[in-house]
N, C-alpha and C positions, 0 to 999 in steps of 0.2 A: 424243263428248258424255259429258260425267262430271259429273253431280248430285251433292250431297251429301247424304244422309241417312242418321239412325241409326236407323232401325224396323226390322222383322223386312223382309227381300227373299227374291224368288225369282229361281233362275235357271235359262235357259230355255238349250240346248245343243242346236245341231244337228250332228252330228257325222258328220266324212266322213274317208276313208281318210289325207289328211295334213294336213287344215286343218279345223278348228270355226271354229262360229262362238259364239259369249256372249254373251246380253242380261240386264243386270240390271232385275229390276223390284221397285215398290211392289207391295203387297197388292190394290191396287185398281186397277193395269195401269199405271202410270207411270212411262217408260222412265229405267232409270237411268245408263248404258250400254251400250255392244256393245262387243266386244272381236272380232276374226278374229283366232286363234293358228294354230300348227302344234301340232300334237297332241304334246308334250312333258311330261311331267309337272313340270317348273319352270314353264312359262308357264301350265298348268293350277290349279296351288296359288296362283299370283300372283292371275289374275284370282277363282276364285273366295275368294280373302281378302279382297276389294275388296267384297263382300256381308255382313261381316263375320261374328259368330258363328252358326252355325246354321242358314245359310240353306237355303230346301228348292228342291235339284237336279231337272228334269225334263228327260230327254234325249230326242232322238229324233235315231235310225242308221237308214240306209241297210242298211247291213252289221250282220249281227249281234257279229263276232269286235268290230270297232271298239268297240261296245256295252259286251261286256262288258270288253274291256280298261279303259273309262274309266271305268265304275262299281268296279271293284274299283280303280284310281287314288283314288276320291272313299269310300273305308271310312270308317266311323264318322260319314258325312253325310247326311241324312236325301234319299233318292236316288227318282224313280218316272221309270220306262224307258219310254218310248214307242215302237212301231216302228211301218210305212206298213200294218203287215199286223195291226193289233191292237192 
C-alpha cells in the first residue's frame, strides 16, 4: 500500500536481526506504507527516502547491537530509539 503525500511523515521501524519492518505515516496516524526489508543499508536509504525530507525516525529492537547499527546507518536524521525494556 503506497499513498501519496507531501507533508511532514513519521517513521515507525521494528527491527529484528535480518529483516525490519517500515511503516510510513501522517502526523495524525495515517498509514502511508509498510515496507519488510532485509536489514541492508541500500534497501534502508530507499524506503526511508520514500518519507521524503526530514522525516522523524522511531525504532524499536529487540537486540540492542541491531539498534544501534541502524541508528548510526540513519546519521543526520532526526532518530528516537525505543526498546521493550524502556
Amino acid at each position: 500500500m503506497e499513498t501519496a503525500y507531501d507533508g511532514p511523515q513519521f517513521v515507525g521501524m521494528d527491527l529484528h536481526r535480518r529483516r525490519s519492518v517500515l511503516v510510513r505515516m501522517t502526523g495524525d496516524g495515517r498509514r502511508l506504507g509498510t515496507a519488510r526489508i532485509t536489514n541492508s543499508p541500500a534497501e534502508l536509504r530507499r524506503e526511508i527516502a520514500k518519507a521524503g525530507r526530514g522525516p522523524q525516525v522511531v525504532l524499536e529492537a529487540t537486540y540492542a547491537g541491531t539498534g544501534r547499527r541502524m541508528c548510526w546507518r540513519l546519521r543526520g536524521r532526526r532518530c528516537t530509539w525505543r526498546t521493550r525494556w524502556g
